[in-house]
N, C-alpha and C positions, 0 to 999 in steps of 0.2 A: 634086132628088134623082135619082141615074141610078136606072137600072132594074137589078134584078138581073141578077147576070152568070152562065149557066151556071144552076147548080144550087145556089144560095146568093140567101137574102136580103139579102145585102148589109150584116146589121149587122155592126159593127167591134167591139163593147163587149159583152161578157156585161152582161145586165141588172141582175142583184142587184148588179154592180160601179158602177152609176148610180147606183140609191137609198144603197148604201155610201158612194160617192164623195159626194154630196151630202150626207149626213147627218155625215157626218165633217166635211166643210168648218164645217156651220153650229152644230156641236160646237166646233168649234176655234174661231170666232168666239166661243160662251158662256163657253170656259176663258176669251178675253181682255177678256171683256165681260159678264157671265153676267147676266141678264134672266132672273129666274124665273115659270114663269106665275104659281103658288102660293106662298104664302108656306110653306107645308104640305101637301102632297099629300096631297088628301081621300080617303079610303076610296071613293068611288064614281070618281074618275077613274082611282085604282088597279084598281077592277074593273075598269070600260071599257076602263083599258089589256092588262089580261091576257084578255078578251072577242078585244080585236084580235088578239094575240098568238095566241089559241087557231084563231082563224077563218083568219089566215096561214097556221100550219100546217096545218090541214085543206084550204082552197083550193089551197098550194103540193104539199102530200102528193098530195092525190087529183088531183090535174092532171097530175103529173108519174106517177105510177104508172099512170094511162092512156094517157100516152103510151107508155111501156113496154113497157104490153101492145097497143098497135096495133102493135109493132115501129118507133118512131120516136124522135127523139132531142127531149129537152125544149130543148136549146140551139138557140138560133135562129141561133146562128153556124156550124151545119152544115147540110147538107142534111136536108129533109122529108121524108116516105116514106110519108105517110098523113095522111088531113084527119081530125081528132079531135072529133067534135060530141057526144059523151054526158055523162053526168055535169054537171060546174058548166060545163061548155063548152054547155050549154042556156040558161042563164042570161045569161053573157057571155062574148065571143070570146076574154077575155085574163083570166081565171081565176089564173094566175102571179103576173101584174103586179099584180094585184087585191088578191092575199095579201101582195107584197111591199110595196104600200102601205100595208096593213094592218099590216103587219109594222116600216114605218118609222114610223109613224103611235101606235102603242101602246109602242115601243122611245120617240119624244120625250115622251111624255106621263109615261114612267115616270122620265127624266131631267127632269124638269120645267124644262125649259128653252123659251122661246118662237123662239130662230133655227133649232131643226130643224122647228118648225112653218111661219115663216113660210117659210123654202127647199123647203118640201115640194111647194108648185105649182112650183117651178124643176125636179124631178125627173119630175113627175107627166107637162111639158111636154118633156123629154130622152126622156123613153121613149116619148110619142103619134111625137115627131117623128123621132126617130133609131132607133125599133125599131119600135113595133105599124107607122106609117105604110110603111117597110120589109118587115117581113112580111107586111104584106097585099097588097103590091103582088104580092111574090113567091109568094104561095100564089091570089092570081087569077091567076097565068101560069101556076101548075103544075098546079092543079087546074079551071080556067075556069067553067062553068056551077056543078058542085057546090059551090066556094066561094061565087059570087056568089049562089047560093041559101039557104047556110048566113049570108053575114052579111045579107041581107035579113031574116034573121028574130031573127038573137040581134042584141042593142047588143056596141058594143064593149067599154064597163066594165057597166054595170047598165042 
């Protein structure tokens, strides 16, 4: 992977267009093949799945309205302007990514379909490699000591 160049992390790909892209594919494979987990989608996986949905939106919501307000941009394909450690960014480094797996994760379970499950490590692994592996190179060059102090103490997902 080169190193970022300038004042950019280097990703190519807005992220929610990974888990979209991915989850459409393995969609398109169920319309031609459809493997149901359930036969009937049980009242509790239906919860589970709007549990996920709910925790998406509050991880993606409050992630991004803190970045906001430090004055920075949540898109990892522009420049960074400030290192965000409060809020779910205590917990884990990628907060975003977190929700939007959530968020892909509770969207297959409510199609009850098993190919956007089984392609959901192929996403999970697009975005360690092609984006967080990316930004973090790029926010230990912009930031130095205070990032490497920041991820020594949060994990990257949980």
């Amino acid at each position: 992977m080169p190193p970022p160049s300038r004042d950019s992390s280097g990703v190519r790909v807005f992220p929610p267009g990974i888990y979209a892209g991915v989850f459409l594919a393995a969609y398109l494979v169920h319309r031609l093949w459809p493997v149901r987990l359930w036969r009937d989608l049980p009242f509790a996986v239906r919860l589970l799945s709007y549990t996920l949905l709910g925790a998406a939106v509050l991880l993606v919501g409050t992630a991004a309205l803190l970045f906001r307000r430090a004055g920075t941009t949540p898109n990892p394909t522009r420049p960074t302007t400030a290192l965000v450690v409060r809020g779910p960014y205590r917990v884990t480094r990628n907060p975003m990514y977190l929700g939007l797996a959530s968020l892909y994760l509770g969207v297959a379970l409510l199609v009850n379909s098993v190919w956007p499950c089984v392609a959901f490590p192929v996403a999970i692994l697009l975005i360690d490699r092609f984006v967080i592996a990316r930004e973090e190179l790029y926010l230990e060059q912009k930031f130095g000591d205070a990032y490497r102090a920041y991820r020594g103490q949060v994990r990257r997902w949980l």
